[in-house]
TORPA-772900 format. One record per residue (C-alpha): x, y, z. Coordinates in steps of 0.25 Angstrom, whole numbers, plus 5000, padded with zeros to 4 digits. Layout:
BEGIN
XYZ
...
! end
This chain:
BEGIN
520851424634
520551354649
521051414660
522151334669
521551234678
522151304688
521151424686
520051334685
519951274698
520251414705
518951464698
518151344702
518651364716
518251514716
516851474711
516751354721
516951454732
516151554728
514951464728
515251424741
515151564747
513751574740
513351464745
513851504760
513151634760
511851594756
511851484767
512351604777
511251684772
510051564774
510751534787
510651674792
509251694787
508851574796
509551644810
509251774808
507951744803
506851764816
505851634820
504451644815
503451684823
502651564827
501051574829
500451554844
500251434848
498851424850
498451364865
498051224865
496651194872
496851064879
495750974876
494750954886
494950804896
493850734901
493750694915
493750554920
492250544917
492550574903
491850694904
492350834898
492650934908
491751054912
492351164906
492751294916
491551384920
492251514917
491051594924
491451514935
492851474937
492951374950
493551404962
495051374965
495351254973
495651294989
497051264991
497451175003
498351225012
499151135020
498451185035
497151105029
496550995035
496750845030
495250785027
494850695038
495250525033
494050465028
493550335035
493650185026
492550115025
492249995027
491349895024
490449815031
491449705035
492549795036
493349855049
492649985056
492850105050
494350165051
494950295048
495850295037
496850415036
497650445025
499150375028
500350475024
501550425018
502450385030
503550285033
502850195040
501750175029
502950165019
503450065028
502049995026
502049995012
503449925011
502949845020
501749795014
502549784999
503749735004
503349635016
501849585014
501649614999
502749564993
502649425001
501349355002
500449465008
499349484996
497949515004
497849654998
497049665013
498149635022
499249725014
498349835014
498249825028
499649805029
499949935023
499150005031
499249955047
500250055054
501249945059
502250045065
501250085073
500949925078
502649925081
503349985093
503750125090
505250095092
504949985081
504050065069
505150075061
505149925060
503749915060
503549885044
504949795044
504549635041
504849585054
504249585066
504349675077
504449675094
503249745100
503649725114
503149625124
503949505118
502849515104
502949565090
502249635080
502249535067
502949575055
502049635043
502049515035
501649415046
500549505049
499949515035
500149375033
499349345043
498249435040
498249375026
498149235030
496949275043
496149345030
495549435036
494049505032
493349635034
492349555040
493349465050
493549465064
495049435067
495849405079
497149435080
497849375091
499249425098
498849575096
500349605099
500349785093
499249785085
499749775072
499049635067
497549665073
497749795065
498049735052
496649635056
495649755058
496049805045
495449695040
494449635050
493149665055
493649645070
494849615076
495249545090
496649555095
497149465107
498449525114
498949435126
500049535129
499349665137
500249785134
500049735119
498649725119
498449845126
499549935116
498749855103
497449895109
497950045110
498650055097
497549975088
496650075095
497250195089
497450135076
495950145075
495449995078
494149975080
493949835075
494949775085
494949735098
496149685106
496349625121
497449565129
497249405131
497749275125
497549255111
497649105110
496249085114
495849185103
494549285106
493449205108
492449315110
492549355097
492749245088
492549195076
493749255071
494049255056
495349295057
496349275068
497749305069
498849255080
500149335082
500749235091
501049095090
500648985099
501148855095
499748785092
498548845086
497548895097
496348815096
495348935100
496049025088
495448905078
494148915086
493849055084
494049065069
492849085063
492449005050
493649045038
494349135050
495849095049
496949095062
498449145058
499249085066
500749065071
500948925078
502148865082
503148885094
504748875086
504148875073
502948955069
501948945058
500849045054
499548965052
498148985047
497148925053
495648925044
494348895049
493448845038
491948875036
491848725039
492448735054
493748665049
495148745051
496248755040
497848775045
498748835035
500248855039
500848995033
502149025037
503149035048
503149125058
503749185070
502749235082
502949265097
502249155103
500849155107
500949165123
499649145135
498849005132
499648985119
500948945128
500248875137
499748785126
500948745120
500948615112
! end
């Protein structure tokens, strides 16, 4: 006789639930085992021995003399004393001999460098020559001291007695287009601070500097001097008559401008020297003037330009 169907599913229940707490107690237990059961002791790691580099010659190192360990390094304090600047050597055609000091980050050379980027490289200034010298020539010290935080600014700038010191770019471009050598003798005409004939004794043999007004003559001479000069000469005179003494000139720059091109500035080029020039009177024009090897001279027109006017015989010859 089978039982009521009733009684049948209330048996499979019972059976169903008994088998679900065997199966919950035997996962407890595993689950259990796994906490409560403590980590594996793990081996020592055995050191690793780093593999021996070769130097740059490809060469192993020496290994340690253990005998004879080496000495530790001294260490340096700051009370010692910096090791003396070492002199640049130059060649035979090169400038004299100059001391050459390490130059410290400061705001002025900061100033030098965004100048050089910024106002000469990033236009047409590309004679690596001219941008190195650029970046190095101190032109706040070539400015009036009320002025030096002007002094890398693109324009120019007053330097008393009704003249200016150029700005950056016209004074590198006219030292790209004179060319100058190691091996050149330059003359640099209209002296004004200094800041020009500094820029051509970094690059020349000699330099000859012609400053018709005195107190700026005098004041270039002294500040030239203590910038350690020794290829560069200055006086007070007129410039349009150039430095007949000591021409032939291979370069010659003019930081003034006469209205016509001063016949003994052409004369004393020497063969392949070249004259920058400003000419004109309202309208100015910045020229380069080439001797050939043939005796024939070459006139190239540049750019505008704006210069004081050349004073002394220049204004007496006035076309």
């Amino acid at each position: 006789m089978e039982p009521p169907p009733r009684l049948t599913r209330i048996r499979l229940m019972l059976v169903g639930l008994i088998m679900l707490l065997a199966g919950l107690i035997v996962v407890g237990a595993a689950v259990q085992g796994i906490w409560l059961s403590p980590p594996r002791p793990q081996p020592p790691a055995e050191p690793e021995t780093p593999a021996p580099q070769a130097s740059p010659t490809g060469q192993q190192p020496a290994e340690p003399d253990q005998k004879n360990p080496p000495a530790p390094a001294a260490e340096t304090t700051g009370s010692a004393e910096p090791s003396p600047p070492r002199p640049v050597k130059a060649g035979k055609s090169d400038p004299p001999v100059r001391w050459a000091a390490a130059e410290e980050e400061t705001p002025e050379s900061q100033a030098r460098r965004r100048m050089v980027e910024h106002q000469l490289r990033a236009r047409d200034i590309t004679d690596p020559r001219v941008l190195e010298v650029m970046g190095r020539v101190p032109r706040h010290l070539y400015v009036p001291e009320n002025l030096r935080a002007s002094a890398y600014a693109d324009h120019p700038l007053p330097i008393g007695h009704g003249q200016t010191i150029s700005q950056p770019y016209i004074v590198a471009l006219m030292t790209q287009l004179a060319r100058p050598k190691p091996s050149h003798r330059a003359l640099d005409i209209g002296t004004g601070s200094g800041y020009q004939a500094a820029v051509l004794a970094e690059l020349s043999k000699e330099v000859y500097s012609i400053e018709i007004v005195r107190p700026l003559a005098e004041s270039a001479q002294k500040r030239l001097a203590q910038q350690g000069y020794k290829n560069l000469t200055v006086r007070c005179g007129d410039g349009y008559r150039g430095w007949p003494e000591k021409a032939p000139f291979d370069v010659i720059i003019v930081a003034a401008a006469p209205d016509h091109v001063p016949q003994p500035l052409i004369d004393q080029l020497a063969p392949g020297g070249r004259l920058v020039i400003p000419v004109g009177r309202f309208y100015q024009e910045l020229l380069v003037i080439e001797r050939r090897a043939d005796g024939t001279v070459r006139r190239q027109p540049s750019i505008p330009v704006m210069f004081v006017p050349m004073t002394g015989e220049a204004e007496k010859r006035k076309g």
